[in-house]
Structures are given as structure tokens and as C-alpha cells.
MARVEXSE-570242 format. One record per residue (C-alpha): chain; x, y, z. Coordinates in pm, 1 decimal, padded with zeros to 6 digits, m for minus. Layout:
residues N
<chain->A, x->X, y->Y, z->Z>
...
END
This chain:
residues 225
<chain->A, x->02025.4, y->m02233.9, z->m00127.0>
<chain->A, x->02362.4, y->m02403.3, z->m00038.4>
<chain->A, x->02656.8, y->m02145.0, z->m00207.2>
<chain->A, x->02934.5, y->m02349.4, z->m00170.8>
<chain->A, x->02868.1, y->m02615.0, z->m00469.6>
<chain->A, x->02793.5, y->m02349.7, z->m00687.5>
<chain->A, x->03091.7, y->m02152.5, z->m00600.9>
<chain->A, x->03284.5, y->m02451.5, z->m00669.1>
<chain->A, x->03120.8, y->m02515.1, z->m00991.0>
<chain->A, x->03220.8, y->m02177.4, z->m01102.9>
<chain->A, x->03567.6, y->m02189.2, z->m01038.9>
<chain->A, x->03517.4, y->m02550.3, z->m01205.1>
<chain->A, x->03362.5, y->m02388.3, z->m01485.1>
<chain->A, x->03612.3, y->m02066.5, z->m01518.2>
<chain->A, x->03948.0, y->m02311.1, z->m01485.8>
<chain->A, x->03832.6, y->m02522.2, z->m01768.8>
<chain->A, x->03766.9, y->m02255.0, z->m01983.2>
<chain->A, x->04073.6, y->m02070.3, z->m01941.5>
<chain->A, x->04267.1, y->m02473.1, z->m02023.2>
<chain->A, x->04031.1, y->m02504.7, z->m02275.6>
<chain->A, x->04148.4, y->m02206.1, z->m02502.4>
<chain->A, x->04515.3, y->m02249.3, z->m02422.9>
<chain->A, x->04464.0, y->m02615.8, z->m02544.3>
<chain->A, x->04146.4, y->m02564.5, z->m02807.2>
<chain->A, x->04319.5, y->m02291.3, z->m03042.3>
<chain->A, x->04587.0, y->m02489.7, z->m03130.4>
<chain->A, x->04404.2, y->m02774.6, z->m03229.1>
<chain->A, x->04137.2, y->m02565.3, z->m03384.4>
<chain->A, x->04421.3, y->m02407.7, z->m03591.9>
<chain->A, x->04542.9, y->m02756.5, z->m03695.1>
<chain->A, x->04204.6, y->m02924.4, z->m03777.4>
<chain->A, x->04102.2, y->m02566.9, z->m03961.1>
<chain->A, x->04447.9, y->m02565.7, z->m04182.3>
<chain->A, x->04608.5, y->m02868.7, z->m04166.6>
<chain->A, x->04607.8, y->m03089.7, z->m04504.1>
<chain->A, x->04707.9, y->m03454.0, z->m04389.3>
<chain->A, x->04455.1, y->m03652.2, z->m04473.5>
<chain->A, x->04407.1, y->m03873.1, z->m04178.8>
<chain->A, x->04308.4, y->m03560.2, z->m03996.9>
<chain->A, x->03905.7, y->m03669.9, z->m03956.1>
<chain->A, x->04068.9, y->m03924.6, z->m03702.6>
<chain->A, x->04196.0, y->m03682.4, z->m03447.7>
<chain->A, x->03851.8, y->m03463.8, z->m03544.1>
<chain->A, x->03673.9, y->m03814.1, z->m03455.1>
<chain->A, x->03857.9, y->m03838.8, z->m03117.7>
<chain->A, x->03775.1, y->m03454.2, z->m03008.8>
<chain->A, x->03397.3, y->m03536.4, z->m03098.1>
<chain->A, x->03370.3, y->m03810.1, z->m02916.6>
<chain->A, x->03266.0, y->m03679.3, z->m02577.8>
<chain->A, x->02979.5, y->m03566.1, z->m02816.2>
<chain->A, x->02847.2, y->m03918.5, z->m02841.3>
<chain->A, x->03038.8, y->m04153.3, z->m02564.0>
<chain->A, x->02763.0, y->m04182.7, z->m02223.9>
<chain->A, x->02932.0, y->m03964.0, z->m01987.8>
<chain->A, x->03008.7, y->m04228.9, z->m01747.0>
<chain->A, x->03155.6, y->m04468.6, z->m02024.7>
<chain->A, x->03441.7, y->m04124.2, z->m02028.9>
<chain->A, x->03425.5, y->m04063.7, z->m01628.0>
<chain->A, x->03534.0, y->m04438.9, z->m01609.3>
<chain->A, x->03802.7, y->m04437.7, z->m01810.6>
<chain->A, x->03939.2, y->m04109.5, z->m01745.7>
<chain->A, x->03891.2, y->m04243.3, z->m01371.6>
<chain->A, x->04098.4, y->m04526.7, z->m01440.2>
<chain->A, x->04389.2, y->m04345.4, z->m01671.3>
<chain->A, x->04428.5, y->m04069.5, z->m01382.4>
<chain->A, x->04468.4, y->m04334.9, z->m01084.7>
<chain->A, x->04778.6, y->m04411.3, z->m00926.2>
<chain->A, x->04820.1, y->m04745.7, z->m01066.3>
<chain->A, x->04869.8, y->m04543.4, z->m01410.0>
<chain->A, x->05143.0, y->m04320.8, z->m01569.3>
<chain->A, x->04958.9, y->m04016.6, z->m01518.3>
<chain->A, x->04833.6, y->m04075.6, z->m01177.9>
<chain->A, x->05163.5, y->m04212.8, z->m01119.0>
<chain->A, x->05361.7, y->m03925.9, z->m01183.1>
<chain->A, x->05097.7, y->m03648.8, z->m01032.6>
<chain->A, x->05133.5, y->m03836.8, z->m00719.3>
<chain->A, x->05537.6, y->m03837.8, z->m00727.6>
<chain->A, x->05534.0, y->m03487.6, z->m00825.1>
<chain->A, x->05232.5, y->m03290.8, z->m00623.3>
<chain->A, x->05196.3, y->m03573.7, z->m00336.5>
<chain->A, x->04819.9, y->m03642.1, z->m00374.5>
<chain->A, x->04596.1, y->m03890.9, z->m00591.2>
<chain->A, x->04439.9, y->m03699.3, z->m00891.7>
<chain->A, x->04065.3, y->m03924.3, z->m00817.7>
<chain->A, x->03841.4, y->m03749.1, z->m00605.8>
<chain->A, x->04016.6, y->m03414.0, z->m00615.4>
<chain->A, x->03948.8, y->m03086.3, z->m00746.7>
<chain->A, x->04231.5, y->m03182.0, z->m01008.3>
<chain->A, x->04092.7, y->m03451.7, z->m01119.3>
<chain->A, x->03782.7, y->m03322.3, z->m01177.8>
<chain->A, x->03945.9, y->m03032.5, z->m01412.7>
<chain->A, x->04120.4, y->m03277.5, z->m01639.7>
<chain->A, x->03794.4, y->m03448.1, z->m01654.9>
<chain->A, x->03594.7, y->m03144.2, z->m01723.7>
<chain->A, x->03849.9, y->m03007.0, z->m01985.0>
<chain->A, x->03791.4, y->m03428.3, z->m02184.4>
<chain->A, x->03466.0, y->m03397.8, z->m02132.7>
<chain->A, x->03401.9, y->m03013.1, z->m02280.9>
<chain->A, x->03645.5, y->m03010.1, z->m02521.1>
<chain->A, x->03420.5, y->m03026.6, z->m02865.5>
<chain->A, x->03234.5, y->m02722.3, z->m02684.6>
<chain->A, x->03549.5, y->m02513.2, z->m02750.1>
<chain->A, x->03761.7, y->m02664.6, z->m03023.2>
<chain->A, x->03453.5, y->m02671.0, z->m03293.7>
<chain->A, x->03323.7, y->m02337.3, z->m03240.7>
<chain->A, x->03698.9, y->m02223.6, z->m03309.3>
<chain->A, x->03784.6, y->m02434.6, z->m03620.5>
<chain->A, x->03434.0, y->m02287.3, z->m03773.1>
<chain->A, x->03523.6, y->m01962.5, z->m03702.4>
<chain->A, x->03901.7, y->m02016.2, z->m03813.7>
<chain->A, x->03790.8, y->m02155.7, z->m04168.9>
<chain->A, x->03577.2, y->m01899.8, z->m04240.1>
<chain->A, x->03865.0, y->m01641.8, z->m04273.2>
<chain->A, x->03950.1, y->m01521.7, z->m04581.9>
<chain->A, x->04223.8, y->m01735.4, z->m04705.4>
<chain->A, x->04368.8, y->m01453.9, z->m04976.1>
<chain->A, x->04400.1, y->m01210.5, z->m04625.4>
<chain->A, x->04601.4, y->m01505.6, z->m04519.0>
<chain->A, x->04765.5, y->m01520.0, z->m04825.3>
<chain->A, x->04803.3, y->m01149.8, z->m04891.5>
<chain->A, x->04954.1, y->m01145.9, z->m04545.6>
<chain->A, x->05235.3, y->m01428.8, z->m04617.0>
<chain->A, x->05326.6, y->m01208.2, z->m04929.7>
<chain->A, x->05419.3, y->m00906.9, z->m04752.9>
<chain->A, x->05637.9, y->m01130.1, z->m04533.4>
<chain->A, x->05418.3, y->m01137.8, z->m04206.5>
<chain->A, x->05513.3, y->m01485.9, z->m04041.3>
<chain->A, x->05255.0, y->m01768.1, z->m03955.0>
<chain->A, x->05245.3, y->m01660.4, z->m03624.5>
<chain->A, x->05219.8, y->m01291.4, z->m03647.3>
<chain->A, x->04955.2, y->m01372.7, z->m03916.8>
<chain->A, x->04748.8, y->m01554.0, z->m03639.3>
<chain->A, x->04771.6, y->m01298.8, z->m03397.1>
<chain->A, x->04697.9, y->m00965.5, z->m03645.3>
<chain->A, x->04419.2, y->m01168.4, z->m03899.7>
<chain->A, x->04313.2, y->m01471.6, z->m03812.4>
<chain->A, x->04186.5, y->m01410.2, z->m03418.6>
<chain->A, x->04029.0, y->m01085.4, z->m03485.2>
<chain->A, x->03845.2, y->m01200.3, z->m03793.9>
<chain->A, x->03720.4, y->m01513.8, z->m03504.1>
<chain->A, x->03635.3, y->m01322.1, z->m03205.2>
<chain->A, x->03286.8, y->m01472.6, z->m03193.4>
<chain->A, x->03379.9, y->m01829.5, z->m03250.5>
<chain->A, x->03620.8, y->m01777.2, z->m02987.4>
<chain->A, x->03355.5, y->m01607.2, z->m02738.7>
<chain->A, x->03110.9, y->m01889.5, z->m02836.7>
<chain->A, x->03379.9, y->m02188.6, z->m02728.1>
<chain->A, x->03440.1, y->m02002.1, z->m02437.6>
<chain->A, x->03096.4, y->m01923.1, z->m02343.6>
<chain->A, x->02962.1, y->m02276.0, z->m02462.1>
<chain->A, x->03239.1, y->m02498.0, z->m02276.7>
<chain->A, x->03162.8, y->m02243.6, z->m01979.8>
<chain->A, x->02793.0, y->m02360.2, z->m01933.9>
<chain->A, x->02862.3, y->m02699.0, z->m02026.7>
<chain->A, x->03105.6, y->m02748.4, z->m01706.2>
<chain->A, x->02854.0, y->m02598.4, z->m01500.6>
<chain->A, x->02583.0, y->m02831.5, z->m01594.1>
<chain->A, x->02825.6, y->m03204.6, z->m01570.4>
<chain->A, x->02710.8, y->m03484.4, z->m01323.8>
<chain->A, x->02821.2, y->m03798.9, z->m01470.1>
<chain->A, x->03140.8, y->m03726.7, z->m01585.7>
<chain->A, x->03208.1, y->m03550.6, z->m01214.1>
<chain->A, x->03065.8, y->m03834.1, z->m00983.7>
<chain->A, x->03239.1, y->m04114.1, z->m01169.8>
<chain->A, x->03578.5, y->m03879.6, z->m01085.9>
<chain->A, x->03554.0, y->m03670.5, z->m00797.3>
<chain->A, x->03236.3, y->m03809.7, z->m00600.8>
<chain->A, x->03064.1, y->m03642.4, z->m00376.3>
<chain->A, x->03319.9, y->m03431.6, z->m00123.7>
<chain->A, x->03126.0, y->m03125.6, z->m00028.8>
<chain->A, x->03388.3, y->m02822.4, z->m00087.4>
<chain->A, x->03634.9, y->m03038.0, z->m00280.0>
<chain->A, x->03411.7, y->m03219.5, z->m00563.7>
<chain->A, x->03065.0, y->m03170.4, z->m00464.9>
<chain->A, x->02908.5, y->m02935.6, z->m00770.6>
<chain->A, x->02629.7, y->m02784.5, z->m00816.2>
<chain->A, x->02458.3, y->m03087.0, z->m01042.0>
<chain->A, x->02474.8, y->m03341.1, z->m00779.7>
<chain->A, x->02418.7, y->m03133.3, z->m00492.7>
<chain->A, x->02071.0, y->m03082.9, z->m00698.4>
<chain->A, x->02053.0, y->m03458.5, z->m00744.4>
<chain->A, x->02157.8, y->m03530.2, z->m00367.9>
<chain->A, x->01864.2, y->m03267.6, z->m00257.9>
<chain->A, x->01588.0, y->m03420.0, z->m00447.7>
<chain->A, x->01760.5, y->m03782.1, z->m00323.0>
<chain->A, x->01698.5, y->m03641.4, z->00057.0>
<chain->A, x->01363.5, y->m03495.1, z->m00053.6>
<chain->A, x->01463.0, y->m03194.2, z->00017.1>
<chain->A, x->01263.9, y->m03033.0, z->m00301.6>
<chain->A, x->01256.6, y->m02663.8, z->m00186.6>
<chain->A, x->01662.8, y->m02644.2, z->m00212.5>
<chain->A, x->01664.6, y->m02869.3, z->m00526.7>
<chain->A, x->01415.8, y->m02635.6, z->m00705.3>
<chain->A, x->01612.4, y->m02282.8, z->m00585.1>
<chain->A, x->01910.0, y->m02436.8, z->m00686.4>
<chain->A, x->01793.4, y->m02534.5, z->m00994.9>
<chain->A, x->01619.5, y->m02240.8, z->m01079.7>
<chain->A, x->01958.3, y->m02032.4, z->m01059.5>
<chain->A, x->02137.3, y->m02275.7, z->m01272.2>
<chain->A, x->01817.8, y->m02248.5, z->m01542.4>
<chain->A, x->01864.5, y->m01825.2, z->m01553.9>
<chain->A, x->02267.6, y->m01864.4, z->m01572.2>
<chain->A, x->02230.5, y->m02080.0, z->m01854.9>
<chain->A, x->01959.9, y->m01881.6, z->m02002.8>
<chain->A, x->02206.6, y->m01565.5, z->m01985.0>
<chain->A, x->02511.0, y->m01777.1, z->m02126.9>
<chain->A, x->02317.0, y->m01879.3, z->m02445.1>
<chain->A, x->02158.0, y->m01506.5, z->m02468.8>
<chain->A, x->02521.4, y->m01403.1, z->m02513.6>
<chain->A, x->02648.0, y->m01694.7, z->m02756.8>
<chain->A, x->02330.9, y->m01558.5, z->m02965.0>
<chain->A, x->02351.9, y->m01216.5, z->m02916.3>
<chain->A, x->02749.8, y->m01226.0, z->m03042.6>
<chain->A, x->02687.5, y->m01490.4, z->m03372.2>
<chain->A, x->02366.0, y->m01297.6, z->m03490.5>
<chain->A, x->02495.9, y->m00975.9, z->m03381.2>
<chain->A, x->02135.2, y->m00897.5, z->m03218.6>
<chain->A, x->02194.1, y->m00516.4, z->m03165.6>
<chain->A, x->02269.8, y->m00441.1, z->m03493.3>
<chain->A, x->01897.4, y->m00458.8, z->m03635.4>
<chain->A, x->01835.4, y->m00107.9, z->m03409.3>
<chain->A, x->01893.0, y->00163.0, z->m03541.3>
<chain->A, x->02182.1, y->00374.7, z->m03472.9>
<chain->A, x->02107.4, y->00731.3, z->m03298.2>
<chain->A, x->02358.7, y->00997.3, z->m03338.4>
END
């Protein structure tokens, strides 16, 4: 079994998690207490990885990032490299592309708060801020470990998405998903099947945890003093 795509894939995977809640609370927060009534648009535009064929996003992510672009523009003025078919690239890819995983999980988990804790926390002069901190993000720990968890395993297992943006550069943007693909491509079945056995038990043990912390599993046993 070839390490090095699935070493990548984890650092991949672990980057666009950490983005992911820096980014996905805040709009969680917004979507969860915000009152404008246009919000279903922006909720429509998180979504829409959801529902838009991965390489329909890869393309025009791909196209938005290149150096005929603003973005690509600028990354290339300020870091010295194109953003397509880099390990940066495929990040801000990744981070579009699992960003529902995160940023739903965390609004459901925001709105189910106790709005008079909220409340009862405004009245004894606790800012909006402080109130987030002390109520709101203790009372959402498991939301917060499910987007985390969830947008985790869902950068592990992307392949279109990651060859429309990065290719296929072993070490830079070769992941674990198309070295699979490029095995059973070669024939090479054995290393396709090890390779995608591993990924099968990792995911199994991601979603073992997102259950285990929304149905609180261990709680049914009894406790032993």
C-alpha cells in the first residue's frame, strides 16, 4: 500500500477542517440567528456543493483560482506560484466543496440552544460575544464535533472536485481517491483493494464517532461506582 497519498490526504483532510471551523461558526452563527429575510439565499449558496456534480464546482473553482483571475492573480503576486495544481489549490477547493458538511451540523446545533439562556444571559449584561463563548458553544459541542468529524471524512473521500484542481502530482495533489482510481486504471487490483480497504475502516471509525457523540451511545450502560 502506497503511504504517501494517504498521508497527503490527511493533512488535506486535517487543514480543511481546521479552515472549516474558523470559517463555518461564523456563518453557522449568522444563518442560526440572523433575521433578514433573504437569508435562505446565502443558506442556498452553502448547500449547493450538496447538489452541483463535483466537477461542474472543480471547473469553476479551477477557473476563479487561475492566474488569469483576481484571486489567482493576486496569490501569484503575493506567494509567487499558480494556486491550480498545488496543494493550495486543492485546500480552497476542498474547504467549497465540504463546506455544508460543517456549517449545517453547526447551525442545527446552534438553534437548538435555549434562547431564554441566551436571553437570561443578555440581562445580566454578558455581551454577544462572551455569551457565545460561555452558552452557546458548550450547549453545541456535538454539532461542532459532528461538522468537524463529517467535513473530515468527506475531504478524505473527494476525487472529482481534486482532479479537476490539482491533477494527479504524486506528493503534491495525488490523494488517496485517485491513487485508488489510477491503481485499478493500471490493473493493479491488489493495491487498489488494500488501499481501499483502509479508507472503508477510517470512515467506518469517523461515522462510529459522529454516532456515538449525537446518540450519546455509552450512556444506555449502566454506571458502576
Amino acid at each position: 500500500m502506497n503511504w504517501e497519498p494517504i498521508i497527503l490526504t490527511a493533512k488535506l483532510a486535517s487543514v480543511v477542517s481546521v479552515i472549516l471551523v474558523i470559517i463555518g461558526v461564523p456563518i453557522a452563527y449568522w444563518i442560526s440567528f440572523s433575521k433578514w429575510r433573504w437569508k435562505f439565499l446565502i443558506e442556498a449558496v452553502v448547500a449547493l456543493p450538496l447538489v452541483l456534480p463535483p466537477t461542474v464546482l472543480g471547473f469553476y473553482i479551477l477557473v476563479a483560482i487561475s492566474p488569469n483571475n483576481l484571486i489567482g492573480r493576486l496569490w501569484v503576486e503575493l506567494f509567487g506560484a499558480t494556486l491550480p495544481f498545488s496543494f493550495s489549490g486543492l485546500v480552497i477547493a476542498s474547504v467549497f466543496y465540504s463546506l455544508p458538511f460543517a456549517v449545517q451540523p453547526f447551525a442545527s446545533s446552534f438553534e437548538t440552544v435555549d434562547r431564554r439562556l441566551i436571553e437570561a444571559a443578555w440581562t445580566l449584561g454578558s455581551s454577544k460575544v462572551k455569551t457565545f463563548f460561555t452558552i452557546i458553544i458548550p450547549l453545541s459541542v456535538s454539532g461542532i464535533i459532528t461538522g468537524i468529524v463529517l467535513s473530515f471524512a468527506h475531504t478524505l473521500g473527494e476525487f472529482g472536485v481534486v482532479l479537476m484542481v490539482g491533477g494527479n502530482i504524486p506528493g503534491v495533489t495525488r490523494t488517496v481517491s485517485i491513487d485508488i482510481y489510477d491503481n485499478v486504471q493500471a490493473l493493479k487490483y491488489s493495491e487498489a483493494a488494500s488501499t481501499a480497504f483502509f479508507l472503508l475502516i477510517v470512515s467506518f471509525l469517523i461515522l462510529s464517532i459522529v454516532y456515538a457523540v449525537n446518540r450519546k451511545v455509552w450512556s444506555v450502560w449502566p454506571q458502576r461506582f
